[in-house]
C-alpha positions as CSV (number, residue, x, y, z in Angstrom):
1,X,47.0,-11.9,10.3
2,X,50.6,-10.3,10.2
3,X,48.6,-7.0,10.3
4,X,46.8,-7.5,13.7
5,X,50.3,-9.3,14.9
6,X,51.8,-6.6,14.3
7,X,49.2,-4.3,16.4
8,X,49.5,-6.7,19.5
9,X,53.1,-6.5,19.0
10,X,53.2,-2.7,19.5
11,X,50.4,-3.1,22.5
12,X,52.2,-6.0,24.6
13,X,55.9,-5.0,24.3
14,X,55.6,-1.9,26.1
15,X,53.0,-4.0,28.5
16,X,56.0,-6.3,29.4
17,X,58.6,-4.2,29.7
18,X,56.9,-2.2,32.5
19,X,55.6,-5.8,34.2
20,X,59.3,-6.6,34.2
21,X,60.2,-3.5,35.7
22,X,57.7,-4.2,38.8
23,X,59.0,-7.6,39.2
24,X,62.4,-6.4,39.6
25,X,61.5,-4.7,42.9
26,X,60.0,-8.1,43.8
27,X,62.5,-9.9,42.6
28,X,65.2,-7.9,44.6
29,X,62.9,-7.4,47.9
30,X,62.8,-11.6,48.0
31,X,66.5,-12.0,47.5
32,X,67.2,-9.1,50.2
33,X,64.9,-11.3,52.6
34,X,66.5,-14.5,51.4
35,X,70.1,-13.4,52.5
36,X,69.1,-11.8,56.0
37,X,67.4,-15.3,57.4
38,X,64.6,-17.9,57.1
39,X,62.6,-15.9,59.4
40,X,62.7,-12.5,57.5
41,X,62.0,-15.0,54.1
42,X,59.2,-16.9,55.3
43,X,57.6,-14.2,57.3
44,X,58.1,-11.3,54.6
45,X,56.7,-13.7,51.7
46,X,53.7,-14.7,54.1
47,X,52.8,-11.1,54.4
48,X,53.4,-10.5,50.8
49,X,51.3,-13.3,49.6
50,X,48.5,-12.2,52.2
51,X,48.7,-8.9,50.5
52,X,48.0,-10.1,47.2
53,X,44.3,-11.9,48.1
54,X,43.6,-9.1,50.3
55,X,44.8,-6.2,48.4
56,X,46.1,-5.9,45.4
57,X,43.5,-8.6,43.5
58,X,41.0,-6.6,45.1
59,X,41.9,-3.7,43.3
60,X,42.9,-5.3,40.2
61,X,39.6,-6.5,40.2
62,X,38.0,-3.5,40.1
63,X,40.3,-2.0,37.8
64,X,39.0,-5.3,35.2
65,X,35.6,-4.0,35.8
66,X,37.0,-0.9,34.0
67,X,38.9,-2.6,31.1
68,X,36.1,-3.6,28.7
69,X,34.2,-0.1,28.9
70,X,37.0,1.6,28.1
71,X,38.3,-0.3,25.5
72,X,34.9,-0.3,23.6
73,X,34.4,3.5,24.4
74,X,37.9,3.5,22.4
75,X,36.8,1.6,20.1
76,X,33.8,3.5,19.4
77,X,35.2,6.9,19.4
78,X,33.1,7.9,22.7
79,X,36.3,10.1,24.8
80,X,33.5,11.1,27.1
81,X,32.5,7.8,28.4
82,X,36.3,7.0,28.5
83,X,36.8,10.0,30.7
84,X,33.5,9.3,33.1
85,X,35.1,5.4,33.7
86,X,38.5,6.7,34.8
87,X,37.3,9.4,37.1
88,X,34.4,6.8,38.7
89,X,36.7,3.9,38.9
90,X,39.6,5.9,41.1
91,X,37.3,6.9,43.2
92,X,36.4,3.2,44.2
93,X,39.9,2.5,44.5
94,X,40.6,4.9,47.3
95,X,37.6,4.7,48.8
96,X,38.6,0.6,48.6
97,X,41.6,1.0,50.2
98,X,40.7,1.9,53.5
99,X,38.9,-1.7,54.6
100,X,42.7,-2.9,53.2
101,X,44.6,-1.1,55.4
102,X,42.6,-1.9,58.6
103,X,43.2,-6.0,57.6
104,X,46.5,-5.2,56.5
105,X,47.2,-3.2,60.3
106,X,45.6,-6.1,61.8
107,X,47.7,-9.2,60.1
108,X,49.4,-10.5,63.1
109,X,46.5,-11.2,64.9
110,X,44.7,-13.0,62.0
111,X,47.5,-14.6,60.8
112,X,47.7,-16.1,64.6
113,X,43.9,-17.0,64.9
114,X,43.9,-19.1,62.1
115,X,47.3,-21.5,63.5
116,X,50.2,-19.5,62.1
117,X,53.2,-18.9,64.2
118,X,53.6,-15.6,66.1
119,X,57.4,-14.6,65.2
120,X,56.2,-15.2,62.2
121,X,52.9,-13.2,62.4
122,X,55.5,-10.5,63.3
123,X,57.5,-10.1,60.5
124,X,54.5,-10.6,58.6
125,X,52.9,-7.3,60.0
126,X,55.7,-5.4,59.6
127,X,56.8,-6.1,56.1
128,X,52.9,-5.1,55.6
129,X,53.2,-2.2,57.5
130,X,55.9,-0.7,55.1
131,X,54.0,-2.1,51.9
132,X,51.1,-0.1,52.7
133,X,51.9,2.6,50.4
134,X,52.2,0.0,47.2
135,X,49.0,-2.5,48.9
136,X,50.6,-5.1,46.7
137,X,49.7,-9.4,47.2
138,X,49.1,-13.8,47.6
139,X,48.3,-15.6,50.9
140,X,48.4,-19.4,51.7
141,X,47.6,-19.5,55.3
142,X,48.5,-23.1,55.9
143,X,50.1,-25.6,58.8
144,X,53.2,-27.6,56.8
145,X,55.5,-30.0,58.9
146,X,58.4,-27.2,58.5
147,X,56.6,-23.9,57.6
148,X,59.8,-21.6,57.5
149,X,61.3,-23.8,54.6
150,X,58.2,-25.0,52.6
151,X,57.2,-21.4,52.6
152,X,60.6,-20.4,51.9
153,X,60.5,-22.7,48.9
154,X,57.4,-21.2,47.7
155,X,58.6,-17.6,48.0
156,X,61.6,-18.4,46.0
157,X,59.2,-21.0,43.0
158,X,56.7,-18.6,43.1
159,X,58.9,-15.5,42.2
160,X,59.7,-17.3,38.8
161,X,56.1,-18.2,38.3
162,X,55.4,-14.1,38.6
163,X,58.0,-13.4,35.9
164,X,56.5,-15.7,33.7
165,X,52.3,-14.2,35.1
166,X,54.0,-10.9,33.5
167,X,54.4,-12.0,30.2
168,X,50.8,-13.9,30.4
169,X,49.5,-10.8,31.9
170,X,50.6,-8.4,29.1
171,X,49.6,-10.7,26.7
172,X,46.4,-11.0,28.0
173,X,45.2,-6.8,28.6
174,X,46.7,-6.9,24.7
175,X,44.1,-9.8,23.9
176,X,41.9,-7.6,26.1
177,X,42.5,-4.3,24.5
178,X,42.2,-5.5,20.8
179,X,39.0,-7.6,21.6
180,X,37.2,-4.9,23.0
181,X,38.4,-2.0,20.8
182,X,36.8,-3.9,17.5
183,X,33.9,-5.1,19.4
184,X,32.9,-1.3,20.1
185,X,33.7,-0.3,16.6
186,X,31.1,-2.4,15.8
187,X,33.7,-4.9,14.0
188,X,32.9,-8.8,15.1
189,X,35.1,-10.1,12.8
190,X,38.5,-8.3,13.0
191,X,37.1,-9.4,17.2
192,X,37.2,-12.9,16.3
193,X,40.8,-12.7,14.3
194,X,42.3,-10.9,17.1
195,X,40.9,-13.6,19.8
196,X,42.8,-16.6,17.2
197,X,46.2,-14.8,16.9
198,X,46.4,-13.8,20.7
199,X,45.4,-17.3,21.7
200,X,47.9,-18.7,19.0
201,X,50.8,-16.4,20.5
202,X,49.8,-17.7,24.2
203,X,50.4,-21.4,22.8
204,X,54.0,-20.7,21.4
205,X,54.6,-18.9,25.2
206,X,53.6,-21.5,26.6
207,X,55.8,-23.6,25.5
208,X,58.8,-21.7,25.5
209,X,57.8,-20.6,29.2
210,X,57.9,-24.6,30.3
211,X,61.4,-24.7,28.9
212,X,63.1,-21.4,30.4
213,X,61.6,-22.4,34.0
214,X,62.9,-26.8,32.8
215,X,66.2,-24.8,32.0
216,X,66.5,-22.3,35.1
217,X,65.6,-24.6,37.8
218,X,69.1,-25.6,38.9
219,X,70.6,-21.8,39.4
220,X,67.5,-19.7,40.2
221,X,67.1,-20.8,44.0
222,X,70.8,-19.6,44.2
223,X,69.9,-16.3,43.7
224,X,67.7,-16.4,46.9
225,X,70.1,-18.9,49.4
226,X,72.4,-21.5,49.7
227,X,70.5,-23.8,51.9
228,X,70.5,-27.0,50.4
229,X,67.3,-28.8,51.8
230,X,65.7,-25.0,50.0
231,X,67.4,-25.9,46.7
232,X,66.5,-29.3,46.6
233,X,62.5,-28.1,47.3
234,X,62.7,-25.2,44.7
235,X,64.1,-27.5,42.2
236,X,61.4,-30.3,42.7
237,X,58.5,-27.7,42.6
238,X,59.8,-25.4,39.7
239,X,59.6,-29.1,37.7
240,X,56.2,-29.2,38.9
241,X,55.3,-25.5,37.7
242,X,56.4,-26.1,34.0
243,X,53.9,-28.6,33.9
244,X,51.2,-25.9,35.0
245,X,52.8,-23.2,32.5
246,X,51.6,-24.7,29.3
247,X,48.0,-24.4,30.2
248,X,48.5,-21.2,32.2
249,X,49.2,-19.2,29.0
250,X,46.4,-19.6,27.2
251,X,44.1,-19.7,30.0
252,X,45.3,-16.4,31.2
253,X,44.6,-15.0,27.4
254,X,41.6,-16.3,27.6
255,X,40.2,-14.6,30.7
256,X,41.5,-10.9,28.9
257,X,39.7,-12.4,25.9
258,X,36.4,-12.5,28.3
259,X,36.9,-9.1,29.9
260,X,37.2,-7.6,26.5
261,X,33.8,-9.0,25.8
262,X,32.3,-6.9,28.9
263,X,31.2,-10.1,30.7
264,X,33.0,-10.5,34.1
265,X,30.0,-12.8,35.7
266,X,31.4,-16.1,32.7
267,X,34.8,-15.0,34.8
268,X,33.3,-14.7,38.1
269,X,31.5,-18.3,38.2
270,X,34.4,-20.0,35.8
271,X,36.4,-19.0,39.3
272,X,34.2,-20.2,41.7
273,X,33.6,-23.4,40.0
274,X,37.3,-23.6,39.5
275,X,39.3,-22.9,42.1
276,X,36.9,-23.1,45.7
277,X,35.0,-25.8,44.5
278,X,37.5,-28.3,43.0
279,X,41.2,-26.6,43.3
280,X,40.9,-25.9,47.3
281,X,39.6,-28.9,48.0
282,X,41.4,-30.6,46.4
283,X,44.8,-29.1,47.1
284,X,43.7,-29.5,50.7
285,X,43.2,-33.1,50.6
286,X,46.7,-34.2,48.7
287,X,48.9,-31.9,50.8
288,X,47.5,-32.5,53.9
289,X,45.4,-35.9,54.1
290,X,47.7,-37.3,51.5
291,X,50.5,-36.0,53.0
292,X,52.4,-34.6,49.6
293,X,52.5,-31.3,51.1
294,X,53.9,-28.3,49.2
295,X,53.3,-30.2,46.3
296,X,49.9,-31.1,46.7
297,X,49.1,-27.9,47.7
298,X,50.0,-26.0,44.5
299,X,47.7,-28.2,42.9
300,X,45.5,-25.5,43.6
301,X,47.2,-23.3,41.2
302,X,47.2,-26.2,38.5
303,X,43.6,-26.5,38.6
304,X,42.6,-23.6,39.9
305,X,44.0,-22.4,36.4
306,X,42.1,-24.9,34.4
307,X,38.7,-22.6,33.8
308,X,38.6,-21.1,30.3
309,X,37.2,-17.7,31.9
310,X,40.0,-17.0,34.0
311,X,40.2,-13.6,35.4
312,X,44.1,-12.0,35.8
313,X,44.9,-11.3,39.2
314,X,48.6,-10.4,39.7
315,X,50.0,-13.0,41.9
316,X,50.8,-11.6,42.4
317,X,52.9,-11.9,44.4
């Protein structure tokens, strides 16, 4: 057991530190948008997070399809297979990107169809415009009562969530890596010891996750404004987010635990099930039928996460 710690030690350090280093560009872009107005925040982040359904998770996606067949290839000694997966799957990538860029050109005038406010349609399109070189992340194309502050208030909950995704993410690929690396060796047991030590490790995270978000929540919206109605919001929902964080852990391990398995279609329909049958819905119903808004809605991340074949998408953003 301290032996195969040890090994996911040495694969998700490295993992986090360069997660970490990406969310410092998001963390600083958000804070930059923060201090030059509500409109620059709330259309900036709705571009962002229309980025992340549209583009990035797309990609990520595909990379996933990847992850497995390498790792076993690894495991199994085969370099040439290794080589053939790499080479295919960049390919699909660019050759993906292109059906991006024309939605990602085009934002303003979807954004616009679908009941969202032009100025902020604007900003939207142009923060996309200039994050076409990175097609990074997460849209939540919703009516609120006040959408410049609740989606202000998510921008700025949602950024602590992605520091947290990074840790969960790295952890996972590790659970990924080690699963399918013994799997194609041909190893089933060493597979099944490294599945019980990287869920273990998720558990402790989770944990300790809750409590640095429990601790944080009164100075991290500080970082972003000093509006106090904002404050007050991100303070409620990062409570509310602590709660989702000790079953987002293991959850997210979990799904790397699948992928390393080779058997994306258990992720495919745990997601479907998941989050468009019961977390949309749902979320739909309690923020605006109910009338909980902002809260209600990120029910949909609380249960969406609830499906022990999660797949990791980066929230990204």
């Amino acid at each position: 057991m301290l032996l195969e710690l040890k090994i996911q030690r040495e694969i998700a350090l490295p993992l986090v530190a360069v997660n970490m280093t990406w969310f410092a560009k998001i963390g600083i872009i958000t804070a930059f948008l923060g201090r030059l107005g509500e409109l620059q925040l709330a259309g900036g982040t709705l571009g962002f997070t229309f980025a992340n359904v549209t583009g990035f998770s797309v990609l990520n996606g595909l990379c996933a399809a990847m992850e497995p067949i390498c790792g076993q290839a690894f495991g199994g000694r085969n370099i040439k297979l290794i080589h053939k997966a790499l080479l295919m799957t960049t390919f699909l990538l660019l050759f993906a990107t292109l059906p991006i860029w024309f939605l990602w050109l085009n934002v303003d005038k979807i954004l616009i169809h679908f009941g969202q406010q032009e100025d902020i349609s604007t900003v939207a399109k142009t923060y996309l415009f200039y994050l076409l070189p990175d097609l990074v992340v997460t849209s939540l194309l919703c009516r609120l009562a006040n959408i410049k502050e609740a989606v202000e208030v998510l921008a700025i909950t949602l950024s602590f969530d992605y520091l947290l995704y990074l840790v969960m993410l790295s952890l996972a690929t590790c659970a990924s890596t080690r699963v399918s690396n013994e799997l194609g060796a041909n190893r089933a047991g060493p597979a099944y010891q490294s599945a019980f030590m990287s869920v273990a490790v998720s558990v402790v995270s989770s944990f300790i996750g809750g409590l640095v978000m429990l601790g944080a929540r009164g100075s991290w919206g500080s970082l972003f404004t000093h509006d106090k109605g904002i404050l007050g919001g991100v303070t409620k929902m990062i409570l509310l987010m602590a709660l989702v964080e000790a079953v987002n852990f293991p959850l997210a391990v979990c799904g790397g635990i699948v992928r390393g398995t080779a058997r994306p279609w258990l992720a495919m329909y745990a997601n479907i099930d998941g989050f468009y049958l019961l977390a949309l819905p749902l979320g739909v119903v309690l923020a605006f039928m109910i009338a909980l808004g902002l809260s209600g809605l990120l029910t949909i991340q609380f249960h969406g996460e609830k499906n022990p074949a999660k797949s990791d998408i980066i929230p990204h953003e």
